[in-house]
N, C-alpha and C positions, 0 to 999 in steps of 0.2 A: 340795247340788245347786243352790245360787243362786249368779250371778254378781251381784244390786245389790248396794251401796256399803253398804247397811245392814246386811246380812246378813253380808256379808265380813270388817266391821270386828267386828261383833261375835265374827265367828266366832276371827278371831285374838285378841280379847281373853278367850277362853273357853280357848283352846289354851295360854296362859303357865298358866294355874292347871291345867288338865288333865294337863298333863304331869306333875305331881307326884303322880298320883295312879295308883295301879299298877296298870294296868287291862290286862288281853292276853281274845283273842277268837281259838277255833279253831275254820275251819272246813271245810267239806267241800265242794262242789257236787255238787248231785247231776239229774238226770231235767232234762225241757224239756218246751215245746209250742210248735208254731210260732204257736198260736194267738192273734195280737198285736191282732185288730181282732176285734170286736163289735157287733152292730147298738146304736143308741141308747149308743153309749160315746165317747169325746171325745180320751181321748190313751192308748188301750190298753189291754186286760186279757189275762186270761187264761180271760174268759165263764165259762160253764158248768163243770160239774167235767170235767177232761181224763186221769184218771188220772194225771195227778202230781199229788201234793200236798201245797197250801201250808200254814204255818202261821205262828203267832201271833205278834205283837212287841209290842217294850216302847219308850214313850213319852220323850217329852223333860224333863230336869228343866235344872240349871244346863248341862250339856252341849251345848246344841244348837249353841253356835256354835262348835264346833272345826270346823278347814278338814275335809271330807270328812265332816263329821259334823251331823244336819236334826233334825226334830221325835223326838221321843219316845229320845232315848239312852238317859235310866238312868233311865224310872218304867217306867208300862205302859200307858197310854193306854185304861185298860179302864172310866175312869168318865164318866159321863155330865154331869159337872159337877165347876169348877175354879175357888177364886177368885171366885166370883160369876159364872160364864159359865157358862149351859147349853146341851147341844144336846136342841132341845123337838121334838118331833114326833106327829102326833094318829095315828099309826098303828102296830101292833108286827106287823102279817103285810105280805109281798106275795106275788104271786101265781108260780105257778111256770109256767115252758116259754115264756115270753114276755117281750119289752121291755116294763121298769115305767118308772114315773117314783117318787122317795120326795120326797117332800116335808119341809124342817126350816124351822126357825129358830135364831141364835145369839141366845139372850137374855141381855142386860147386867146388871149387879149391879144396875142402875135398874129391872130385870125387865120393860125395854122389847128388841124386837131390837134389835141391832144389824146397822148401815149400812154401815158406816163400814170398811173390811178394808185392810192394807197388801197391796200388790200383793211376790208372792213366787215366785220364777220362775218368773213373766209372767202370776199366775193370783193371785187375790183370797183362792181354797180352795180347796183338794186334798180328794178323795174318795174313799174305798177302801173297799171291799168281798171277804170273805173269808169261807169257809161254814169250819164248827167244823172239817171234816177239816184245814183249809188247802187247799184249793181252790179254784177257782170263780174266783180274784182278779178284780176291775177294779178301775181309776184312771181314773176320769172328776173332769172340771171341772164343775160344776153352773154354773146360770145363778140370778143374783139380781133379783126383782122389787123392788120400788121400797119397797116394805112389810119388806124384809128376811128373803123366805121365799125360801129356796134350792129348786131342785128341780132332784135329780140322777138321769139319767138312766142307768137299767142295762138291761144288755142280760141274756137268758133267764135266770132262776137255777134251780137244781135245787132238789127240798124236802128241806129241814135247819134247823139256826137259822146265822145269817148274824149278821156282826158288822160295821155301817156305820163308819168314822171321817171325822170331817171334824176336818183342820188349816189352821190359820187366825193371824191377827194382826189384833186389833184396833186402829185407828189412831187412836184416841180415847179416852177413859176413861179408869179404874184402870189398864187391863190394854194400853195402848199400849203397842206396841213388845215384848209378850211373845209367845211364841209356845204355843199351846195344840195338844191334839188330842185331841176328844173323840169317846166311841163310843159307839153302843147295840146292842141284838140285835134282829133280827125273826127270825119263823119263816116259811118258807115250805113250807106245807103238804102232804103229798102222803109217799109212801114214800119215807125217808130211808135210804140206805145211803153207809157212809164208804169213804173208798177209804184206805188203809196209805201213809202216807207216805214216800216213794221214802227208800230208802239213802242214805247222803253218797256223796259223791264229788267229786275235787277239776274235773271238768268238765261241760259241759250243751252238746247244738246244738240249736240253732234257725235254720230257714228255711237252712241249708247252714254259718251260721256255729257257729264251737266256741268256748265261751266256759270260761277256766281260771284258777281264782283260786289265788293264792300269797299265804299267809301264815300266821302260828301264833300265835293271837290267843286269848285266857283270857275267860270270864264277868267282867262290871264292870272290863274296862280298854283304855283307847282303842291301838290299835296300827295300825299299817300296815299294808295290804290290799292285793295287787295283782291286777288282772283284766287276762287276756291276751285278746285277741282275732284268731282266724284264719278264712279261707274257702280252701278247697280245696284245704290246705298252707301257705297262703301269709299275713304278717302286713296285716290292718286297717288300713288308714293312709284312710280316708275315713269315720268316724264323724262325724257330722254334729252341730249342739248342737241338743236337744230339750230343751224349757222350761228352757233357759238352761246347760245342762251337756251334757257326752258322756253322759250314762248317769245311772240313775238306780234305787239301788235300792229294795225293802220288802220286809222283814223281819218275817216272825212265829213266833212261839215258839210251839212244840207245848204244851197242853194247857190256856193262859191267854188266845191269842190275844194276847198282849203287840206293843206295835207299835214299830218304827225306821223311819227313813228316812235312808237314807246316799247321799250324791253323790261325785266325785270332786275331787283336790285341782287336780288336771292343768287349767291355763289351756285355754280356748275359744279356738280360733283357726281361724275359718272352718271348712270341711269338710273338715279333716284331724284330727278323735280319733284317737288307738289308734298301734299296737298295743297300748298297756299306757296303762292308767290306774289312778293310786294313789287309794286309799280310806281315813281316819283313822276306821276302825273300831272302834264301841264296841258288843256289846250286853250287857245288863246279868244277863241269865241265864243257866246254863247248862244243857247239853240240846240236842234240835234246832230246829234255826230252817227256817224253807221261807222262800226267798229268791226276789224276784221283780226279774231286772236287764232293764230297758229302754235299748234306744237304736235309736237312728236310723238307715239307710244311704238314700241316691238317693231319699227322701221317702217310707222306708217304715218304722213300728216296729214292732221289733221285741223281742219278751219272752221271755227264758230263766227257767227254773225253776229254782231251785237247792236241794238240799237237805243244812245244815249244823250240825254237832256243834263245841258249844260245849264247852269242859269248865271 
């Protein structure tokens, strides 16, 4: 889901050695919520728990730069430290029924934070938030003070344990030009009940639109994905680019929280996405995934739920 030059080039240079490697990925869509905006949230979620729900995804290893395919492909983005990069934070609760703020740091192998972040469609670091059913999602941008302490801003959580991830790229150091994504848990206190993770199914609407994915894609192999997009019969052709793509998926795997991030391969050209845009999808498990597809119409995002069986 990046159009810069860095990203792109990498990604093609990730996609010659991918392709030898025999990876298919099957999935389902399943449930929605129109629920795309959140008080104290930055570019969308899915707030609170909505009765669909999401689940867990797997992390990026040498994969991430195949065209259609972002941080976390084939690990599982479930440690809190990588290489000498931590994600540090002096808190493991917040609080439930209301807008928090969490506060982090990336700390460097020098076990100083780090500053220094390559900018990655349009944003410094990606933020996500996910309660253990697969629910709840948000994708916020945090804001960086000058000391290198991030603070991301979420909107109500329900009480469960919550699993934060921040993806990132260091532009300096060891770890320049790599791409990480690391997570931690908190708990947010209060009576927790799960909600049953919606069925597959190959579709989802949201806010009037129907979102329908095609393809027959295996656990640990990169394959072609396609997402149709309609509104009231009729094909999508004004999909707008949001943080530098038509669409934008996340990916989590039931029962590890494993984390993906998949973009589409289809060039950006003004406000015409859609109807159809292909995805070079990898995820590395199988089982079901709760899938979260973002995109844009007339300045509004919009988030469909999806839920899919890997085999």
């Amino acid at each position: 889901m990046r159009t810069a030059s860095r990203s792109t080039a990498r990604r093609r240079t990730v996609l010659a050695a991918a392709a030898t490697a025999a990876l298919a990925l099957t999935l389902a869509a399943c449930g929605s919520s129109g629920h795309s905006d959140m008080p104290g949230m930055d570019h969308g979620s899915m707030g609170t728990s909505t009765g669909a729900t999401p689940s867990v995804s797997a992390t990026a290893s040498g994969m991430d730069g195949m065209p259609g395919m972002d941080k976390a492909a084939a690990g599982d983005s479930l440690a809190s430290q990588k290489d000498g990069y931590r994600l540090d934070t002096r808190t493991d609760n917040l609080p439930a029924g209301q807008a928090t703020s969490y506060a982090f740091t990336i700390t460097g192998p020098d076990g100083k934070p780090v500053t220094d972040f390559a900018v990655d469609q349009t944003k410094k670091l990606h933020f996500y938030a996910v309660r253990s059913d697969l629910t709840g999602y948000q994708h916020v941008h945090p804001a960086m003070a000058a000391d290198g302490t991030w603070s991301a801003d979420l909107g109500a959580l329900t009480p469960g344990s919550w699993r934060l991830y921040a993806s990132f790229t260091p532009n300096t150091g060891s770890g320049k030009g790599t791409d990480f994504v690391l997570s931690r848990t908190v708990t947010v206190p209060g009576d927790a009940a799960d909600t049953p993770l919606p069925v597959a199914s190959t579709t989802a609407t949201v806010d009037g639109y129907t979102v329908t994915v095609q393809g027959e894609p295996m656990a640990g192999m990169a394959h072609p994905l396609t997402v149709t997009f309609a509104k009231d019969g009729q094909p999508v052709t004004d999909l707008q680019p949001y943080l530098d793509t038509y669409a934008h998926i996340s990916a989590f795997h039931e029962g590890d929280q494993a984390f993906a991030h998949l973009h589409p391969e289809t060039p950006v050209s003004g406000d015409h996405g859609g109807p159809n845009l292909t995805f070079h999808a990898e995820l590395a498990k199988p089982g079901n995934w709760r899938v979260y597809l973002q995109f844009q119409t007339a300045g509004q995002l919009h988030t469909a739920a999806l839920t899919l069986h890997v085999n």
